[in-house]
N, C-alpha and C positions, 0 to 999 in steps of 0.2 A: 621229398626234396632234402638234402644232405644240410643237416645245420652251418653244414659253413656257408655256404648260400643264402642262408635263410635267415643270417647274421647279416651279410653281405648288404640284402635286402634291407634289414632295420638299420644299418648305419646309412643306404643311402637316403631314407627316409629322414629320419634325423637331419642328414645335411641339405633337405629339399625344403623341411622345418626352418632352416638355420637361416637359409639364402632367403624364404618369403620373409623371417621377422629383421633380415635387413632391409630388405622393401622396405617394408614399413616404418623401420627408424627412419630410412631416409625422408619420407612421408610427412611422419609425427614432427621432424625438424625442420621442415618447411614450415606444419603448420602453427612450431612454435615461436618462431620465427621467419616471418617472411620477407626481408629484406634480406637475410644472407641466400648466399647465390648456393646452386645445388654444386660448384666445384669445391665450395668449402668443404659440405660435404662429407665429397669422395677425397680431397685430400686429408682430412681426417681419418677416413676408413682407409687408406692406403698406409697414411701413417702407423697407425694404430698395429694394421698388419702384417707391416716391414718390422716395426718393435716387435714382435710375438717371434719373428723369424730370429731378429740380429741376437737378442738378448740371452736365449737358450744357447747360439753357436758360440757368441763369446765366454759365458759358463762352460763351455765343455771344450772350446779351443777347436772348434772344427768349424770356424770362418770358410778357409780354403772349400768345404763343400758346398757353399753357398752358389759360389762364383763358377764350377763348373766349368765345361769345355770353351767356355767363350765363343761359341757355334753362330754366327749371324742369327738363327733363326731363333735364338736365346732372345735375343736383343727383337726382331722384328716379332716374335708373340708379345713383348712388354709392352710394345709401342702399341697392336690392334687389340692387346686386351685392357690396357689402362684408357685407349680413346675408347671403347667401347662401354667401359666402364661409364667413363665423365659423362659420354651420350644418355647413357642409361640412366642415372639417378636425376640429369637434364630432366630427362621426358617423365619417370617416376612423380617429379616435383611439379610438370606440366599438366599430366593427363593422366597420375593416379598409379596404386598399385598393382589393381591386378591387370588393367588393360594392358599396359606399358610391359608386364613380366609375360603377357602372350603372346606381343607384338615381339618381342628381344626373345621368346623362345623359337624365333626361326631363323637363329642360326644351325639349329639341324638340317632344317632345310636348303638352307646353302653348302651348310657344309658335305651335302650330298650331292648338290649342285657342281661344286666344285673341285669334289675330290677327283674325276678323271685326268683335272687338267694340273693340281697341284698336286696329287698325290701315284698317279697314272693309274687308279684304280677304278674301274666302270661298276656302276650299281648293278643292281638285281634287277630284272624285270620287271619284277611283282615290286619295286621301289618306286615307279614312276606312278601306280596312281594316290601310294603312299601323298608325294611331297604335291600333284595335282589336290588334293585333299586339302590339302594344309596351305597351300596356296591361295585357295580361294576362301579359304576362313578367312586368311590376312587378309583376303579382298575386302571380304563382308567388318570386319572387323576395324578395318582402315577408315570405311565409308558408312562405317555405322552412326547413327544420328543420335549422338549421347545429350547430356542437358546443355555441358558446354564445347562442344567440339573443337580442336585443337589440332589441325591438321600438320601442325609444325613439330607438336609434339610427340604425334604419332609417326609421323618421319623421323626424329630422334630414335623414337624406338625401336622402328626396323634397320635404321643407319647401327644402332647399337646391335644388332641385330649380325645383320651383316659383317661388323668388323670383328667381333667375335667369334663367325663362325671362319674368317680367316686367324685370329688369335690360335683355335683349335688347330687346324692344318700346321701353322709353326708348330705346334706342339707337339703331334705326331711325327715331325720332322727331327725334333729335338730331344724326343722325350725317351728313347731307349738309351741313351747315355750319359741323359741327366738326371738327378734325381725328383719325386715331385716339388722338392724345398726348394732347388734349384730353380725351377720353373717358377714359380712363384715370386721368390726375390728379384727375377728380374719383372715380371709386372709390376712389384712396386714397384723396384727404383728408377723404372722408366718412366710411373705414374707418377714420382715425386717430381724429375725431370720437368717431367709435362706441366705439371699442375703448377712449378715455381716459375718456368716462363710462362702461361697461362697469367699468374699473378702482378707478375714485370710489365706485362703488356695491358693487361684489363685495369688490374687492382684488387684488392681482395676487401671482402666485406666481415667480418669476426664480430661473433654473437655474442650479447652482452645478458643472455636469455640464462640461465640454467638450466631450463629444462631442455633448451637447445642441445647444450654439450651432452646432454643425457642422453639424447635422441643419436645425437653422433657417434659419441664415442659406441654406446649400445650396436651400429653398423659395423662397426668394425669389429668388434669381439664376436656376433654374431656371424661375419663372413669367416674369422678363422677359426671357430667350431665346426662352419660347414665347410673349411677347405681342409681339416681334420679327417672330418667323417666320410668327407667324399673320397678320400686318399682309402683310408682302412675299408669302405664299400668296393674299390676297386682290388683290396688284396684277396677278400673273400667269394666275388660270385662275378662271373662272367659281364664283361663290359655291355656286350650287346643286350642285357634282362637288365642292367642299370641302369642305360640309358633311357627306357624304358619307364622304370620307375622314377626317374630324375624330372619328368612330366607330373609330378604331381607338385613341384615346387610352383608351376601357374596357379595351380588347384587353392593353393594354401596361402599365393599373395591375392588370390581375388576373393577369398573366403574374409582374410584379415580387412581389403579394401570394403569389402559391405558391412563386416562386426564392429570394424576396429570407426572406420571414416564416412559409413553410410554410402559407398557410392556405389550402386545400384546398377549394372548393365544394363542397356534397353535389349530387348528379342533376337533384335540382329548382331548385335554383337557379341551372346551368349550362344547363337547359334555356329558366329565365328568362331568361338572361342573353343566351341567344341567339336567342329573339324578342325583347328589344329592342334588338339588335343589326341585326335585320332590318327592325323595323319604324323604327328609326332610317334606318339609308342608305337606306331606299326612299321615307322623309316629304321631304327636299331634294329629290331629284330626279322625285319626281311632283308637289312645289310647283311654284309661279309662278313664275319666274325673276324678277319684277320683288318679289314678296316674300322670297327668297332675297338679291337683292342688298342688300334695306334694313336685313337685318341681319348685318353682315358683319363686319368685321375686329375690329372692337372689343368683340366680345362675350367677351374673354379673362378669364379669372379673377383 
């Protein structure tokens, strides 16, 4: 295998690293704090990752690249990846790390679902019993009989799930004419958007914990190393072997959820977890290659 591949490989690893140990901040900030809401949160970690963008463009005076072709589908990935976002660290904070990152890993699965009809691209054959596979893990996995079961929060996480894997189809729509920073800046600023009427309307709860803000701010620094290394894994080694390997980010939030918070799978839900384990890595790479590459680097959380 040609080392630049094989580099490819280790950054996307790194950024599958990056995205379970934001799981788990999000996690460790519930349980330092459990009176703040999980939108705190995510509009900490959105913040956090809008500054890492703003702050290098206005250093270097190249703002204007931020903002891009102003393309609708700019603006409508910000909108299904920042609610997929909120949904996600919701159910994270309801029902845990690793279960929640295997339920919200099937947006592959739609997003295979759905590429004929938003993208006009029809799967592989050998793809349908790929996402059949993966489908019935989320079954087993949904309906699995854990200690405290949460079936609202496991609906979060497929909802997260789902609006992500339309987040990614914007992406592909958007993404050959803007750059991955592009893509990105408008998730936040869509998710700032969100999260400030979110606040208008509910109200907001702000920790008075420190090890809170440790736990949060730590989310956000750790989504923009992995939307770093996910960007540099897609310039080295073929989207479809990444996507691939981007299934090991479940592996390493359910690994953190047993080391880090003791929460233990029951049978059936480790046996869910491991058909959509399966039927994930096997949906990339019995795709298209030319639909694999349109959705690539910037589908970062």
């Amino acid at each position: 295998m040609p080392f630049k591949i094989r580099r490819g490989i280790a950054f996307m690893l790194i950024a599958s690293l990056f995205f379970s140990l934001m799981n788990a901040c999000v996690y460790g900030a519930k349980l330092s704090d459990p009176t703040v809401t999980s939108t705190t949160v995510s509009f900490i970690r959105v913040l956090v990752n809008l500054l890492f963008l703003i702050v290098p463009a206005l250093v270097y005076r190249n703002l204007r690249e931020l903002l891009g072709d102003l393309r609708p589908a700019l603006w409508l990935r910000g909108l299904f990846g920042a609610s997929a976002l909120m949904l996600s660290f919701a159910a994270i904070q309801r029902i845990g790390v690793g279960e929640s990152a295997f339920l919200h890993s099937s947006s592959g699965v739609f997003v295979a679902l759905l590429s004929p009809v938003f993208l006009r691209q029809s799967n592989h054959a050998l793809t349908w019993p790929a996402i059949l596979c993966s489908l019935f893990g989320l079954g087993l996995l949904f309906h699995a009989d854990l200690d405290a079961p949460d079936r609202v929060g496991r609906a979060l996480a497929l909802a997260s799930g789902f609006l992500a894997a339309l987040a990614y189809l914007m992406v592909a729509r958007s993404g050959r004419s803007n750059s991955p920073r592009t893509i990105v800046f408008y998730f936040c600023l869509v998710g700032i958007v969100l999260h400030l009427g979110y606040f208008t309307q509910i109200g907001a709860s702000w920790p008075h914990e420190r090890e809170f803000w440790a736990w949060a701010l730590g989310s956000g620094i750790m989504a923009t190393g992995a939307q770093l290394y996910m960007t540099r894994a897609y310039q080295q080694a073929p989207a479809a072997l990444l996507g691939a390997v981007g299934y090991t980010g479940p592996m390493f939030s359910l690994a953190w959820s047993i080391v880090l918070f003791g929460q233990v799978p029951d049978r059936t839900a480790l046996i869910g977890c491991a058909l959509i384990l399966t039927g994930g890595i096997a949906l990339p790479l019995l795709s298209s290659v030319r639909r694999t590459d349109s959705i690539g680097p910037s589908a970062a959380q």
